[in-house]
N, C-alpha and C positions, 0 to 999 in steps of 0.2 A: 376682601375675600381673595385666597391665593389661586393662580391659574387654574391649579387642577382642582379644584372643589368647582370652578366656576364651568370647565369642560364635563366635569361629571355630571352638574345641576344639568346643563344643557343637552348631554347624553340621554339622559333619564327623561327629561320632561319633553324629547320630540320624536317618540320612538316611529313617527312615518318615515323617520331617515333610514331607519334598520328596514322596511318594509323595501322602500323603493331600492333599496341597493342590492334586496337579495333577490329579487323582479317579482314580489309577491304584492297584494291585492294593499292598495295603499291603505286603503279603512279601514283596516283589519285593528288598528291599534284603537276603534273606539269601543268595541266589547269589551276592553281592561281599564276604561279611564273612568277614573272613580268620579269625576265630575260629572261626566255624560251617563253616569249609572248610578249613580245620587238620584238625579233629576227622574229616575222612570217611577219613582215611587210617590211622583206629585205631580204629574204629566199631567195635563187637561191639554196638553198641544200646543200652547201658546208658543209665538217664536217671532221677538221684536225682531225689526227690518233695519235697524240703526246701524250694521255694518253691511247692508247687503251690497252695495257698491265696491267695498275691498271683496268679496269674494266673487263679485262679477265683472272685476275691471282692476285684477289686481298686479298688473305692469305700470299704473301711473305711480308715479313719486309721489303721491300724497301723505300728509301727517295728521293724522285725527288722533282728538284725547276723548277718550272716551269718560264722563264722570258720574255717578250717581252713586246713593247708598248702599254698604251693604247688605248682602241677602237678598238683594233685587236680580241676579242673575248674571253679570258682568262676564266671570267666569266661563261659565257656562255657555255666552255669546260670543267667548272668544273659542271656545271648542268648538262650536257649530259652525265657526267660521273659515276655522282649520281644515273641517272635515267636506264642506262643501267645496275650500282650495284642492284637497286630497284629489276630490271629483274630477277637476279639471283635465283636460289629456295634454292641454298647453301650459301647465305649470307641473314642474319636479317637483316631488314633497320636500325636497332637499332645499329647497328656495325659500322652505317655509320654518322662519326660527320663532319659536315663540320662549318664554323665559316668564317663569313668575320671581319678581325681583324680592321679596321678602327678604331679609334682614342683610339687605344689598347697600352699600354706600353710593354715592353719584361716581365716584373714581370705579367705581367696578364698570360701568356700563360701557367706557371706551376699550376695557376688557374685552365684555361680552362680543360685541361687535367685530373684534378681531377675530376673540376665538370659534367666534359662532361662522364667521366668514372662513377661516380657513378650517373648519369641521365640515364644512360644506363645498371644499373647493374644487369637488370633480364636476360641478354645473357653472364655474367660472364660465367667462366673466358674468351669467344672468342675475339680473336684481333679484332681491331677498324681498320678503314680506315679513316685518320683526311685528312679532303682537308679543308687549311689555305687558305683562298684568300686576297691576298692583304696585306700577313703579309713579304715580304722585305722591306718595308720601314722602320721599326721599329727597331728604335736604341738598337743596342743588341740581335736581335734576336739570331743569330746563336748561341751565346752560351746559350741562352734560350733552343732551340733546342738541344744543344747538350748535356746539363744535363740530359734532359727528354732520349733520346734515352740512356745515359750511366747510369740513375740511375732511373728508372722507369718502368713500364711496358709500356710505351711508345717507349719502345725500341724494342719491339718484335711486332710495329703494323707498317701497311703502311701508310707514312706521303706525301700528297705533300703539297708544301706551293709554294705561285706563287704571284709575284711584278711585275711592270711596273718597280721600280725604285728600288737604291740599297742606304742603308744608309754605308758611307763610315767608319764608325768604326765598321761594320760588317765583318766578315772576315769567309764565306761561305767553304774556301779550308783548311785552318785552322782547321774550326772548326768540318763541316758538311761532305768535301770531303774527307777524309784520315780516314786506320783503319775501322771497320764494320759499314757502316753505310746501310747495305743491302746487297743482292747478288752479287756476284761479276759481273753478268752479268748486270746488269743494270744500264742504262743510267743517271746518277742522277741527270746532270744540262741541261734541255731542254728549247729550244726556240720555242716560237710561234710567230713567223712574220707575217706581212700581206701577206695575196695571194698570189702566184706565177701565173706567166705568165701563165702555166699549168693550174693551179688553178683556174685564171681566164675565161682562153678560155674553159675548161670542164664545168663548173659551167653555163656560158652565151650560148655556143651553138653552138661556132662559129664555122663555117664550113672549119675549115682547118683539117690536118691530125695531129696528135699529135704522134710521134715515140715515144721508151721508151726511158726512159734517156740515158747515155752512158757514163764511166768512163770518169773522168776530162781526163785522160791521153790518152783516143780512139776518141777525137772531131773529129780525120785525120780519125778513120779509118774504116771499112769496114761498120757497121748500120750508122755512122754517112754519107757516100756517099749516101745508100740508101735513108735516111730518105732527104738528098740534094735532090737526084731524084725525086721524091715525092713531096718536096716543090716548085719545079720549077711547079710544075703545078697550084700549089695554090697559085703563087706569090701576085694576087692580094688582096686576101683573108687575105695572112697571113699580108702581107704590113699593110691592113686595122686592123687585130686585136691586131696587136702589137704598130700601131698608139692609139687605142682607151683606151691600157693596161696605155702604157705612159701618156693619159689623166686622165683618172680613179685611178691609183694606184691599192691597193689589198686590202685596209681595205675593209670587208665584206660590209659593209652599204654602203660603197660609191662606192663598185662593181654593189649593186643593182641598187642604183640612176640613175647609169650613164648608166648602162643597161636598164632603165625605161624609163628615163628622156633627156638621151643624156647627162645630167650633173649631176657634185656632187653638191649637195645641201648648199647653203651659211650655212646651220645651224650647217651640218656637216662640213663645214670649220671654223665656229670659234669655234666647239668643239674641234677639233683638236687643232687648234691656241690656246685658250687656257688652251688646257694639255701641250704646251711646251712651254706656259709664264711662268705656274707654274713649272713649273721642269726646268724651264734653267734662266728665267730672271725676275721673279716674285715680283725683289722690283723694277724694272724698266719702264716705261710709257708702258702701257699696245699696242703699235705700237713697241714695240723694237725689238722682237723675228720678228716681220715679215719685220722688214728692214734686220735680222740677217739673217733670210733664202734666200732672195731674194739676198742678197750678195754670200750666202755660193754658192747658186745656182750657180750665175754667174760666180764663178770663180773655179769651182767644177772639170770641166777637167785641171785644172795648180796646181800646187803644189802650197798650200798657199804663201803668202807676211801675217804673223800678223799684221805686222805694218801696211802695207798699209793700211788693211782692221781696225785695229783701230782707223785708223785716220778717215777713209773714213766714219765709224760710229760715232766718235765724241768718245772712247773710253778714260779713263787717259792715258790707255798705255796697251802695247799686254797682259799684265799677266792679264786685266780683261777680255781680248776677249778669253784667254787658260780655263780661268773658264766657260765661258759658252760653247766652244766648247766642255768642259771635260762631262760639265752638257749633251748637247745633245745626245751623243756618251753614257754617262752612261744611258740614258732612251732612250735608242735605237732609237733617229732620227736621228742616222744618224752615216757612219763606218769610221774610217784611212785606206786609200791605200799609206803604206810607200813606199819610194823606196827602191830595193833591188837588189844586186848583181846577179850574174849569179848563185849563189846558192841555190837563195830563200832567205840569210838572209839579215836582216836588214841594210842599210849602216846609223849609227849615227852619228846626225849634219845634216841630209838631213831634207828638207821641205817635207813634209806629204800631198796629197791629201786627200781632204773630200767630200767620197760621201754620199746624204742622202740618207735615208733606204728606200724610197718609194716615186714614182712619184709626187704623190700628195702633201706629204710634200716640194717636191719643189715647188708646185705651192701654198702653203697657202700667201709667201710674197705677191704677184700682186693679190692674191684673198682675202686678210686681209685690204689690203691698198690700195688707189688710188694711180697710179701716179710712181708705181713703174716696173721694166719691166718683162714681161712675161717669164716664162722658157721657154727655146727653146732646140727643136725638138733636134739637136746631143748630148747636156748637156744631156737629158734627158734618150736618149737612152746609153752615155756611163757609166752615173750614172746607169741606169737598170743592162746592163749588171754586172757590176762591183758588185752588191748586188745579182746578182744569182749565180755570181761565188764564193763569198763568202760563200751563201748559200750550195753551193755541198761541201766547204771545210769542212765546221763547220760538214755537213753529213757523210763524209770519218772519219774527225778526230773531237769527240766534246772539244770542251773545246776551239775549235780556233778564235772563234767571239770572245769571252769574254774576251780571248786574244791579240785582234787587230792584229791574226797574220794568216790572211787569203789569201788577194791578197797585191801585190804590182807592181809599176811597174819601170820600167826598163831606164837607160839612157844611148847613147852611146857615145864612145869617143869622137862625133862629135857632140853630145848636142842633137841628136834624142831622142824620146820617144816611146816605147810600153807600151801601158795601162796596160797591166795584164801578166807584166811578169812569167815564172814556179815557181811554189814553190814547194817544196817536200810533198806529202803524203805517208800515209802508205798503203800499199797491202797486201794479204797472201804471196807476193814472193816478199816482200822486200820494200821500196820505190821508190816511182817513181815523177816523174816530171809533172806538169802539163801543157795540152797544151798552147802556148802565144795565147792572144787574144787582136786583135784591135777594138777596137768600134768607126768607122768613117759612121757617118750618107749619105752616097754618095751611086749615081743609074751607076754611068760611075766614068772611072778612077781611079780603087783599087788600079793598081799593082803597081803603082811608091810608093805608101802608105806599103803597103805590102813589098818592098824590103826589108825595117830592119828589119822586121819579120826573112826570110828568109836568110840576111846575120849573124843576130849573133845566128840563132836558126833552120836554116835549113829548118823550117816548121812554124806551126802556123795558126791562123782560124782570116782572115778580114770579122769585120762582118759590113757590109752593109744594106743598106736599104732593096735593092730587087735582088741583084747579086746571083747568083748560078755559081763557075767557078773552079771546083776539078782536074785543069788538069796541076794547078804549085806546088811548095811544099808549099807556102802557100794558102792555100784554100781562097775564097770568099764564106761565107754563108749569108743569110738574121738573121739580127739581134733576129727578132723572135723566128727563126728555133734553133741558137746557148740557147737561152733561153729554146727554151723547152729540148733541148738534154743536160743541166746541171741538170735539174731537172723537 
């Protein structure tokens, strides 16, 4: 990209700088940003906290990469992050560059950095706040990035950069993650997912009771009874809200919809569908990715068959169906729940369960295509669970989504299964083990379900439709209740 396209993108896309220079109301530029006025026509209020730190402590040198799906809000949380810097009376808007790098090469960003530094040089020498949106994809970034912060005065400003997707000759831990790339306190590779069940029920209104979280490791114990107690009285409520979560998913827009509407919107299903034609199957008949999901779906509580599932698509052979499951899992639709030993770790050579990252992304197959079958009701609740357990892990310890090394579950001598076997985290007093959890969609008859709970692990949380039952070592929660008490 030649200098002056890359001074004009930058012109255009920070218009606080035209504000602060003419000494006029710096916020003024967010009643024209079609991003921030996009969002009012699906507003429920939600406003994730994953940058609140850059815009409340935004002179540290730090580098966050911000990564999750699209359609999840990224965007969007990079405006609200701008407009809160705007706020500030000790930061010039002029300090603040932000750049959406689309059809940007890695060579352009030593560019940007110059020209964005001297388009702003009447606040010399103060640090810059660069928010990159959308610049993972671009091959080479990291060590673009990593020159700037080691030979420039890019090195001493606060940088985030944030993708949907990750170009695979990038190498982020390499490059970006080790050595001073910031504070040592700070978080540098963050995830923004859709909604959480939490998320959602605050947001909509529902009228259940929402406890605070409770360590992976306390699901047994003394808040998590209480907050039991409690939900026994809202069974029918929570029943209902966690029904309507598994319909809806947590992308924002389609939280609104289906809180408006009753349903998400076909428009918003084939934008979904296709952002993960293009990121998973994109030179393939534009129906491929939604025969893919609707399979993944189906078979999503058993440990993969490749093959089966290659044949069953019409595949050459499994090594074309490991590229796209590699594709979907790298632009976050969807996680590995490996099997794993009684220690937490990995047994290799084992088949892999794949859950997808969000309700609705199971439902795009039968809502893309006629003729294909519906997600159903236990699939979807043990896939839910299984991505909020995820989610508390990657919160105790980050770095562990990105590592596939979240949940896993469990198999016994006798070819039993538990969904979400312990895996170790870290605590101030050491590591600990996290509690087992079953996700069996049932109103009667836990406990024969629940015994391998309890024979290889003593204890454990069956979670149920709508059982409330704390009086064996392994407990019966409502599946809802065990979601809001992960997070």
């Amino acid at each position: 990209m030649r200098d002056d396209q890359i001074r004009s993108r930058l012109v255009l896309t920070n218009p606080w700088w035209r504000f602060a220079t003419s000494g006029g109301d710096a916020t003024a530029w967010e009643a024209a940003d079609q991003t921030l006025q996009s969002r009012k026509e699906f507003d429920l209020g939600y406003r994730p906290s994953t940058l609140a730190d850059v815009a409340s402590d935004p002179v540290d040198d730090k580098l966050v990469i911000l990564r999750g799906p699209r359609r999840v809000g990224k965007s969007v949380l990079i405006k609200d992050t701008i407009a809160a810097l705007c706020r500030r009376s000790d930061v010039d808007p002029r300090q603040i560059v932000y750049l959406t790098a689309e059809s940007m090469r890695a060579g352009d960003l030593n560019r940007v950095a110059t020209i964005g530094r001297e388009l702003t040089r009447s606040v010399e020498p103060a640090r810059r706040i660069w928010l990159l949106d959308d610049v993972t994809s671009i091959s080479g970034w990291t060590e673009a990035i990593k020159f700037l912060r080691g030979e420039t005065p890019f090195g001493g400003d606060t940088v985030v950069c944030t993708g949907s997707s990750w170009d695979g000759s990038s190498e982020a831990e390499r490059d970006l993650l080790t050595g001073r790339a910031g504070t040592a306190s700070t978080r540098r590779v963050r995830l923004l997912l859709p909604m959480s069940f939490r998320d959602v029920a605050t947001s909509t209104k529902r009228p259940i009771p929402l406890p605070k979280a409770v360590p992976l490791w306390e699901l047994q114990g003394d808040r998590a009874k209480e907050a039991a107690v409690e939900a026994e009285l809202y069974a029918d409520e929570l029943d209902l809200a966690w029904q309507s979560y598994l319909d809806s998913g947590g992308f924002p827009r389609a939280v609104a919809e289906h809180a408006s509407d009753g349903r998400v919107s076909d428009s918003f299903v084939q934008d979904l569908g296709a952002w993960l034609h293009r990121e998973v199957d994109k030179d393939d008949a534009p129906d491929s990715t939604a025969l893919l999901l609707a399979e993944l779906s189906r078979r999503s509580t058993s440990p993969l068959n490749r093959r089966d599932i290659a044949e069953e698509l019409g595949y050459p052979n499994s090594q074309t169906l490991n590229v796209r499951l590699n594709r979907l899992v790298n632009s976050f639709g969807a996680i590995w729940c490996r099997q794993i030993d009684d220690t937490g770790r990995h047994i290799k050579g084992t088949q892999p369960k794949l859950y997808l990252v969000d309700p609705l992304v199971a439902h795009l197959g039968h809502r893309s295509r006629a003729g294909l079958a519906t997600a159903e009701t236990p699939t979807l609740n043990e896939n839910a669970l299984g991505v909020a357990l995820a989610r508390a892990v990657e919160e105790v310890q980050p770095g562990r989504w990105m590592a596939q090394d979240t949940i896993g579950y469990f198999r016994t001598a006798k070819g039993n299964e538990i969904d979400f076997s312990p895996v170790r985290v870290p605590t101030a007093s050491g590591d600990r083990f996290t509690t087992p959890v079953e996700g069996k969609w049932v109103a009667t008859g836990w406990r024969k379900g629940a015994l391998t709970m309890e024979n290889k692990f003593g204890r454990g949380v069956f979670a149920t439709r709508s059982i409330v039952d704390t009086s064996h070592p392994a407990w019966a929660l409502p599946a809802g209740l065990v979601a809001l008490l992960l997070g």
